[in-house]
C-alpha positions as CSV (number, residue, x, y, z in Angstrom):
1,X,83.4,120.2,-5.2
2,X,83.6,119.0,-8.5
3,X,84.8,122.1,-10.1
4,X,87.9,122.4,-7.7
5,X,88.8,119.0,-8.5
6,X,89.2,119.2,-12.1
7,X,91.4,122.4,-10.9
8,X,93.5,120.4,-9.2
9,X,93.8,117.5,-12.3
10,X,94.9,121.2,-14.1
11,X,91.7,120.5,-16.2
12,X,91.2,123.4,-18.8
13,X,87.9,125.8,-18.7
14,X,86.1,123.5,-21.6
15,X,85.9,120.3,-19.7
16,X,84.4,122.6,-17.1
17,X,81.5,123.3,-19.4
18,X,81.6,120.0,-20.5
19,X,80.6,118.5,-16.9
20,X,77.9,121.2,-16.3
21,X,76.5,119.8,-19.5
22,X,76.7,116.6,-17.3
23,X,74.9,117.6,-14.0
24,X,71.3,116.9,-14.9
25,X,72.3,113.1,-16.1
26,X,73.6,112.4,-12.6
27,X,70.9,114.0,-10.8
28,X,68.6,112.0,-12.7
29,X,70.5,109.0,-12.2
30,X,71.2,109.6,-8.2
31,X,67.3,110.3,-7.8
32,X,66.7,106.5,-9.7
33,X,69.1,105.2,-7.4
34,X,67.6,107.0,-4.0
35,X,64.3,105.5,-5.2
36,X,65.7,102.2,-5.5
37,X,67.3,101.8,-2.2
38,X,63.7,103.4,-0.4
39,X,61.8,100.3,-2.5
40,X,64.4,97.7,-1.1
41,X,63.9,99.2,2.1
42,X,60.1,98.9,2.2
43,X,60.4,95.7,0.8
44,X,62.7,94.6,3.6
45,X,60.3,95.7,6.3
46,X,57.4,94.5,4.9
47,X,59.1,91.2,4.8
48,X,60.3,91.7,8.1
49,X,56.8,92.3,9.8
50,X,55.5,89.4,7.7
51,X,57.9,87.1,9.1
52,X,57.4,88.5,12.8
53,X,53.3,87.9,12.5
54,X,53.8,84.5,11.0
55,X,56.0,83.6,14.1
56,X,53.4,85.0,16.3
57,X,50.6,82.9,14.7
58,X,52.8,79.9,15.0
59,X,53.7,80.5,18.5
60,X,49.6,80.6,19.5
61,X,48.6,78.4,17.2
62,X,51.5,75.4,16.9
63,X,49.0,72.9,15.1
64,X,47.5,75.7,12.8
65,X,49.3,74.0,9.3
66,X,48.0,70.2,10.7
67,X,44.6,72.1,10.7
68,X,44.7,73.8,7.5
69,X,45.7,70.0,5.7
70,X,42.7,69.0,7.7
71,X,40.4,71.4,6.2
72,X,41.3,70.6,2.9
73,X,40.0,66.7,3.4
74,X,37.1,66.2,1.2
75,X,35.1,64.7,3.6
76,X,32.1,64.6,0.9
77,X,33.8,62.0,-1.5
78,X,36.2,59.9,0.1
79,X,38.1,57.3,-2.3
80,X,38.7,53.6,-1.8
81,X,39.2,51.1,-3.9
82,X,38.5,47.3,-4.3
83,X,41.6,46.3,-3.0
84,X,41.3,48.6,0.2
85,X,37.6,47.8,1.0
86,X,39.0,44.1,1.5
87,X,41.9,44.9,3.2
88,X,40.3,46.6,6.2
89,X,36.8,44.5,5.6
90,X,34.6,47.4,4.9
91,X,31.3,46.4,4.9
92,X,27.8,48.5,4.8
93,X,24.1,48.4,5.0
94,X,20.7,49.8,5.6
95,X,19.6,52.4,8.6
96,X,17.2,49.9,10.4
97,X,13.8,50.7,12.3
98,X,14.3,48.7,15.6
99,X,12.4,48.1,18.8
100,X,15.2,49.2,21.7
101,X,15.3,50.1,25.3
102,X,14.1,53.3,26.3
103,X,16.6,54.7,28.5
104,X,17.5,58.1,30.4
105,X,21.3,59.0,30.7
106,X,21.7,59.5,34.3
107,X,25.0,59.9,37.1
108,X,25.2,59.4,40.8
109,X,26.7,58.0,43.6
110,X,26.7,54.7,45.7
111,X,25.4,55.2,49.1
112,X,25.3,53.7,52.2
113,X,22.0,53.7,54.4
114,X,22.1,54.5,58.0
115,X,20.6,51.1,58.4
116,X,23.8,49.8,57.3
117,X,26.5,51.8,59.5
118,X,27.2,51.2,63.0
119,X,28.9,53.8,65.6
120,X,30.8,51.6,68.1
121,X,30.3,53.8,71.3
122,X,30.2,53.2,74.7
123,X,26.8,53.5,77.2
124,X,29.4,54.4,80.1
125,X,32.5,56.4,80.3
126,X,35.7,54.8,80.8
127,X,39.7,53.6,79.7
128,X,40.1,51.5,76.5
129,X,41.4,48.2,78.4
130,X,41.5,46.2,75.0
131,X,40.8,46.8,71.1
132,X,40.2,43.0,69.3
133,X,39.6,44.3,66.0
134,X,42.0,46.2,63.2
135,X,40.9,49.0,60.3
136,X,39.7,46.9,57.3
137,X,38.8,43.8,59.2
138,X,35.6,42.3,58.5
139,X,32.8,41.4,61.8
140,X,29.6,39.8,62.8
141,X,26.5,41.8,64.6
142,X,27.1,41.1,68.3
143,X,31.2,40.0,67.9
144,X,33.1,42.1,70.6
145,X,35.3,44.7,69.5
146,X,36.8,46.2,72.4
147,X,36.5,46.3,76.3
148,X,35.7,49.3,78.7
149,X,37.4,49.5,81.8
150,X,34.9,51.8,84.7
151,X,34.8,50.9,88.5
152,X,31.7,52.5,88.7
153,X,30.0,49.0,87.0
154,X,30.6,47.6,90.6
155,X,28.4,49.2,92.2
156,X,25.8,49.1,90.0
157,X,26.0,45.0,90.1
158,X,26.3,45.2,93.6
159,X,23.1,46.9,93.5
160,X,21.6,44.2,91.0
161,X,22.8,41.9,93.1
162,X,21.2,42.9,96.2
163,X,18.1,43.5,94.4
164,X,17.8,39.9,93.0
165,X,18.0,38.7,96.6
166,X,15.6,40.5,97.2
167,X,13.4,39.6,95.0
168,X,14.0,36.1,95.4
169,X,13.0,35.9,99.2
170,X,9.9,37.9,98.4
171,X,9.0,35.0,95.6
172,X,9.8,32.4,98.4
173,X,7.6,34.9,100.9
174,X,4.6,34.8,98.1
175,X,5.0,30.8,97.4
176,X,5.0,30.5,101.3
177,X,2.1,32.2,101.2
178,X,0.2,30.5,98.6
179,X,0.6,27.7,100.1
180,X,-0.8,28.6,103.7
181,X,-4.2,29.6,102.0
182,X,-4.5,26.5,99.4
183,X,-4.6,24.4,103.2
184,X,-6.6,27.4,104.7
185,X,-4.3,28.6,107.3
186,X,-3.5,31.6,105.5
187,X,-4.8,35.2,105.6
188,X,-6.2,36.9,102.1
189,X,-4.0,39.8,103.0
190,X,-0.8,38.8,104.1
191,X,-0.6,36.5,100.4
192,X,-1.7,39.9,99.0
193,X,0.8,42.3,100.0
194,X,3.3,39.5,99.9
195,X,2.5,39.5,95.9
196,X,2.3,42.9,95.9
197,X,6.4,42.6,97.4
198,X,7.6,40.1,95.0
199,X,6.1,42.4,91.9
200,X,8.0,45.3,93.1
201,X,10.8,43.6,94.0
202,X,11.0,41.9,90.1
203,X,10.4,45.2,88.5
204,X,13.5,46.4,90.4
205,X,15.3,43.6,89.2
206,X,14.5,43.7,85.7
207,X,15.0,47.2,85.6
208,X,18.7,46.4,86.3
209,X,19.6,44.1,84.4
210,X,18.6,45.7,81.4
211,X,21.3,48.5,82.3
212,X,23.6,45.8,82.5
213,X,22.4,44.0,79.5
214,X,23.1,47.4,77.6
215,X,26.6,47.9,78.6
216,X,27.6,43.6,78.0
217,X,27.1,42.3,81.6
218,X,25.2,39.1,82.2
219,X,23.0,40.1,84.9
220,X,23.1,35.8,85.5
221,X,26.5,35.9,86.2
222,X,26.2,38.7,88.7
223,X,23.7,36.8,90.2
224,X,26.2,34.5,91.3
225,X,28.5,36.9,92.9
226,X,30.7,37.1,89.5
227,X,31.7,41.2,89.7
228,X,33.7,42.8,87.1
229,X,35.1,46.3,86.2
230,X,35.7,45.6,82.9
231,X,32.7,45.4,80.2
232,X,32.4,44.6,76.0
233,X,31.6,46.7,73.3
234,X,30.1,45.2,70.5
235,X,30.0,45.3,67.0
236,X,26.1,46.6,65.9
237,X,26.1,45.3,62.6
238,X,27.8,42.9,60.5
239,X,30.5,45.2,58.1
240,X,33.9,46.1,57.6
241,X,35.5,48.4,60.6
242,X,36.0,51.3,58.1
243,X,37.3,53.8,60.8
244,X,39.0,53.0,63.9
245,X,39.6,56.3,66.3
246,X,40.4,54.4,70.0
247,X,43.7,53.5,70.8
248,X,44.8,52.0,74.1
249,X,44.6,53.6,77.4
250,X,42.5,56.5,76.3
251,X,39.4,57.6,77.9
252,X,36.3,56.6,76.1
253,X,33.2,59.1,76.9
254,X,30.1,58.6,75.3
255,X,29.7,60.6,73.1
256,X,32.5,59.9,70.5
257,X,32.2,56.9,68.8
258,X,35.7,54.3,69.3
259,X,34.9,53.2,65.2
260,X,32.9,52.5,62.5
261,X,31.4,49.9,60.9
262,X,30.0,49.6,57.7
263,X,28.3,47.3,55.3
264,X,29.4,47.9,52.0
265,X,27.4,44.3,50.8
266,X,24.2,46.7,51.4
267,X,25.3,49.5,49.5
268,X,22.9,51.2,47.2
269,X,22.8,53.9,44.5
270,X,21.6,57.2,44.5
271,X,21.0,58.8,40.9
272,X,20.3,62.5,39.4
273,X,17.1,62.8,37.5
274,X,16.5,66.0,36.1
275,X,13.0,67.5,35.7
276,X,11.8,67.1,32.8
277,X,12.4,63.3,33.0
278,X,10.7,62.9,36.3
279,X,7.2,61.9,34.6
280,X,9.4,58.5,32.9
281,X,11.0,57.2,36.4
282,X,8.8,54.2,38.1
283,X,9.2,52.2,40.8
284,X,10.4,48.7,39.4
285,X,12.3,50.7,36.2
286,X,15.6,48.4,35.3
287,X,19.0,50.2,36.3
288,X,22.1,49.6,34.6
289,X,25.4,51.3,35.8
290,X,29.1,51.7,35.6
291,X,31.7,52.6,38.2
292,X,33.9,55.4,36.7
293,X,36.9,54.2,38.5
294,X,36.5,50.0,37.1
295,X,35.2,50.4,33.6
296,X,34.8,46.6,33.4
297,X,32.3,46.3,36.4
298,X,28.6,46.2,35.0
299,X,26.2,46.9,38.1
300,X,21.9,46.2,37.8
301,X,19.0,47.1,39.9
302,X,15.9,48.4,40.5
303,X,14.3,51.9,41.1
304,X,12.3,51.7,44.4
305,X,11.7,55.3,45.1
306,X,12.4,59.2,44.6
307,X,12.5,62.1,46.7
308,X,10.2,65.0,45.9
309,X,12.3,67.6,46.6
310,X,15.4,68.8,44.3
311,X,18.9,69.0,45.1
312,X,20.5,71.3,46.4
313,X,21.6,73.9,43.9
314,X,20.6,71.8,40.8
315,X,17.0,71.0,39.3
316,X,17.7,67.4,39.9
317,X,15.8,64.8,42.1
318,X,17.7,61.8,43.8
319,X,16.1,58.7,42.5
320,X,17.0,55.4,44.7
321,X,17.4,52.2,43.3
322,X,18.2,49.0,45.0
323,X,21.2,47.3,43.3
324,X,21.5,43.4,42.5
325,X,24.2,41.6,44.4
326,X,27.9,42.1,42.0
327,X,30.1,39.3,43.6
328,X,33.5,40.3,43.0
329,X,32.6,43.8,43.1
330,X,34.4,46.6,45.3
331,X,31.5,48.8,46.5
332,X,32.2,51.7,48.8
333,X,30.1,54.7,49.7
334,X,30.5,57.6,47.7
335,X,31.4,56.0,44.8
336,X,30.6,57.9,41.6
337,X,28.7,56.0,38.8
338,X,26.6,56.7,35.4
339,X,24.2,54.8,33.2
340,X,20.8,54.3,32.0
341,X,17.5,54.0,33.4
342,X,15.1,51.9,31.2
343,X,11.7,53.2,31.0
344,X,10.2,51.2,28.5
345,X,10.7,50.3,24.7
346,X,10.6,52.8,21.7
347,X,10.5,52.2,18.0
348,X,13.7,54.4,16.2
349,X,16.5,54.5,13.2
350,X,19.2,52.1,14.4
351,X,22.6,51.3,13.7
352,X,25.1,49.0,14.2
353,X,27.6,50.1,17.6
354,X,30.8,50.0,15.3
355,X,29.0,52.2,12.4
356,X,29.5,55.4,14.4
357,X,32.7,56.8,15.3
358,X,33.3,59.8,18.0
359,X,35.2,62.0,17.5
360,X,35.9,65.6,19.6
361,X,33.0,64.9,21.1
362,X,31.0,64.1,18.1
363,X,29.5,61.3,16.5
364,X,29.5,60.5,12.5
365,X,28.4,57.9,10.3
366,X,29.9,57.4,6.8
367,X,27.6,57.0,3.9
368,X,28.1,55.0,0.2
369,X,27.9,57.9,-2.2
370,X,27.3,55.5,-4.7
371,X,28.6,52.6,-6.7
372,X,32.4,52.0,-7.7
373,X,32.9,53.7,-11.0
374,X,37.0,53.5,-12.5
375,X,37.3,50.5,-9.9
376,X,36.8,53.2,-7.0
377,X,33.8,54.3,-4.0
378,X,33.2,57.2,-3.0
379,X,31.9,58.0,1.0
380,X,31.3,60.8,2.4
381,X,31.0,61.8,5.7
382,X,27.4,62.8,8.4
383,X,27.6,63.8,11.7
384,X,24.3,62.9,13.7
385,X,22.9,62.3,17.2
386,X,22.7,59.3,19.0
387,X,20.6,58.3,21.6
388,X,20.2,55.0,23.6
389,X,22.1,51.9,23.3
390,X,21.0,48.0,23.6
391,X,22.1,44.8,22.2
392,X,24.9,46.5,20.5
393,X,22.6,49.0,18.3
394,X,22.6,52.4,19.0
395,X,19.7,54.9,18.0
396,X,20.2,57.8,15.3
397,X,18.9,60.7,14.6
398,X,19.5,61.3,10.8
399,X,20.9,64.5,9.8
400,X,18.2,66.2,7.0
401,X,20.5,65.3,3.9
402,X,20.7,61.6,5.4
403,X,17.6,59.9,4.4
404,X,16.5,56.5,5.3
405,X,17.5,54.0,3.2
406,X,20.9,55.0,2.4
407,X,23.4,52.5,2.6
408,X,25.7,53.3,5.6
409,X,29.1,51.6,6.6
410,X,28.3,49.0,9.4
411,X,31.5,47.8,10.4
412,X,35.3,49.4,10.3
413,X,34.1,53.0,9.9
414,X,37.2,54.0,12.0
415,X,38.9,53.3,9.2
416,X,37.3,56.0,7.1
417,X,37.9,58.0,9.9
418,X,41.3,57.7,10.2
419,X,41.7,58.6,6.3
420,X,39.8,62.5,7.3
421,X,42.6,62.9,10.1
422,X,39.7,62.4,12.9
423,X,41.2,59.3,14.2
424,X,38.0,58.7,16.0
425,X,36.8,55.6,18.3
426,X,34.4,53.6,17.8
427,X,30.8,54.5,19.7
């Protein structure tokens, strides 16, 4: 190609020779620049790639450069100096040996005993004729809560009826009687089998009015002639109607309870002891509790018994404690609780509730690494495990390079916290 253009410029036959001489230069040089351009493009796709994994990784992994500044906190010599120490009012001390509660951690659930609910139902069937109570309204043992319409009622107080009149003449037969034999005109016999009448008669009758006793009939006021289709229903224990199911009109059998009444002032607590805690839990063991869903309300009682069988589908055994009264308090059954059940006192390393912080669900302690030097401290930072908790002490359980005596922050260790990223709470 080259040749036929210098033929065309009218080149002569020695510049010919002159750019063969050439030819191995430019090869030279076209094989530097086809090197070149294959390094730029390696370079440009390893860049690329890089670039495409890093978005990746940031993509699964958002926080991943907050956790890489984390990681670079020296947790083992944290700086403060005097100024900051009395600026947030650092102050530190001594692990303790101290006598405290011991307790075991335990959850549950308010219940409410069977002694304590009441099934509104009626003895006879029959139409609702009137409801006197509402859902959420609070009643007496014995208050009526609704009347039962049946005509069939009639005829059992006509019966009663009869059968008191009965018995009464037979009384007046027997006193008649007993009267004729205290003179001694009477026969042995006759005041006998009159007896013998009135007995029967009054068993009758008693038998009666106990069936109308049951369903809220005054068997006295039928023994005037008073007759009525209509009968109470009464409330069998004092409570709160906590479901009401019978309207109006409807057909009460008696078999489905009309509503239900429950005493939530008798509620009691049900807790999950696991096995190999069982041989701590005695009857009269102090109970202290929390309601998960009201933080502020502090609940107390007593341990009064335990079943000795285990839950179903856990190796746990219900432990029932009898709870103090909590005026104020809104109890209901089912309520889901945790706290502590004291089984004695143990001796143990303590420490002040605001020396620990948790954090991601662990608990740390910072320690004075030793006295300022260039106007600065140094603390460093120990994760340990904590057990029970009374009078606003908190057993430890010192890590192997935390050794007792060492001077640990007391109060304001959130502080230090915050300065390792943690941003931890207080314990």
């Amino acid at each position: 190609m080259c040749v036929l253009h210098v033929k065309a410029c009218g080149m002569q036959l020695g510049c010919m020779c002159n750019f063969v001489t050439l030819q191995p230069i430019i090869k030279t040089s076209k094989e530097k620049m086809i090197k070149r351009i294959l390094i730029v493009v390696a370079a440009t796709a390893v860049a690329i790639l890089g670039f495409t994994l890093w978005q990746k990784s940031q993509a699964e992994n958002p926080h991943a450069d907050e956790h890489e500044q984390e990681e670079h906190v020296d947790v083992e010599n944290i700086l403060l100096n005097e100024k900051q120490i009395k600026a947030v009012d650092l102050k530190w001390g001594n692990v303790e040996t101290r006598e405290l509660d011991a307790t075991i951690q335990v959850n549950g659930a308010l219940v409410l005993r069977a002694q304590n609910i009441g099934m509104v139902t009626s003895l006879m069937g029959g139409v609702v004729k009137n409801i006197y109570v509402k859902e959420g309204q609070q009643v007496a043992k014995g208050q009526i809560v609704a009347a039962i319409e049946n005509t069939d009622v009639l005829s059992l107080q006509r019966e009663y009826f009869t059968t008191y009149q009965e018995c009464e003449s037979a009384r007046q037969e027997m006193e008649r009687q007993k009267l004729l034999a205290s003179n001694g005109a009477g026969v042995k016999k006759n005041m006998q089998m009159a007896r013998k009448d009135y007995q029967v008669a009054r068993a009758s009758m008693v038998g009666i009015a106990r069936q109308l006793q049951q369903i809220g009939i005054s068997a006295a006021s039928v023994a005037k002639g008073h007759f009525t289709s209509v009968f109470p229903l009464r409330a069998p224990v004092s409570g709160m109607v906590s479901e009401l199911t019978a309207s109006l009109g409807s057909y009460a059998d008696m078999q489905t309870p009309l509503m239900k009444i429950s005493n939530n002032k008798a509620v009691e607590c049900d807790l999950n002891v696991f096995e190999k805690d069982l041989g701590k839990i005695k009857n009269g063991n102090r109970v202290l509790l929390s309601l998960t869903n009201q933080p502020g309300v502090k609940l107390t009682g007593k341990v009064y018994g335990m079943n000795e069988s285990f839950n179903k589908g856990t190796k746990s055994v219900a432990v029932h404690v009898k709870l103090d009264a909590a005026p104020g308090a809104k109890l209901f059954d089912g309520m889901y609780v945790s706290g502590q059940i004291a089984t004695g006192r143990q001796m143990c390393f303590a420490l002040p509730n605001k020396a620990i912080v948790s954090a991601e669900g662990k608990q740390y302690v910072f320690a004075l690494n030793h006295e300022p030097k260039k106007g600065e401290y140094s603390f460093s930072r120990h994760e340990v495990t904590t057990g029970v908790s009374t009078d606003g002490y908190t057993e430890v359980t010192l890590c192997k390079h935390v050794k007792e005596g060492l001077k640990v922050v007391t109060d304001n260790a959130f502080y230090l916290a915050s300065m390792t990223g943690e941003h931890g709470d207080e314990h």
